[in-house]
C-alpha positions in Angstrom: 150.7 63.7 139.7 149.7 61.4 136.8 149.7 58.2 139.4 147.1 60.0 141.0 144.3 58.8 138.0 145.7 55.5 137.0 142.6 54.5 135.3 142.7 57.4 132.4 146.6 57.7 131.4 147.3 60.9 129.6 148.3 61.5 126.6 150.7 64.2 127.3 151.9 65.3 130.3 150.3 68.9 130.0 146.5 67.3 129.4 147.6 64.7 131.9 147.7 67.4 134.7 144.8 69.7 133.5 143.1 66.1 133.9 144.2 65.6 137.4 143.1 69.1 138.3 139.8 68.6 137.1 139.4 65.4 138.5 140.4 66.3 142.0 138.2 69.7 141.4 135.5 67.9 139.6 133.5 67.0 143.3 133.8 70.8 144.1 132.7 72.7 140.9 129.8 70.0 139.4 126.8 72.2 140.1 129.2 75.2 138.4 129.3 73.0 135.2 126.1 72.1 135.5 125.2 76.3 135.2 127.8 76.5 132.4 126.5 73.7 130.4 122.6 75.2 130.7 124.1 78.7 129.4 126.1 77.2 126.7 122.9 75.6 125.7 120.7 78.4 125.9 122.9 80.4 123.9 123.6 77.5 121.2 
């Protein structure tokens, strides 16, 4: 799993797979950040 993202090594194996989740999951859910970070905003 962790020799999936060589390029950021993690510093536990725990964060290391949340990481590789995101990553791989990062191309899918980018416009759903994008809405969480404007709300977060709005309501900071």
């Amino acid at each position: 799993m962790d020799r999936l993202v060589p390029h950021s090594p993690p510093p536990c194996p725990k964060r290391g797979f949340i990481g590789g989740v995101r990553d791989f999951m990062d191309k899918k859910i980018t416009d759903f950040d994008e809405r969480i970070v404007q709300v977060c905003e709005i309501l900071l």
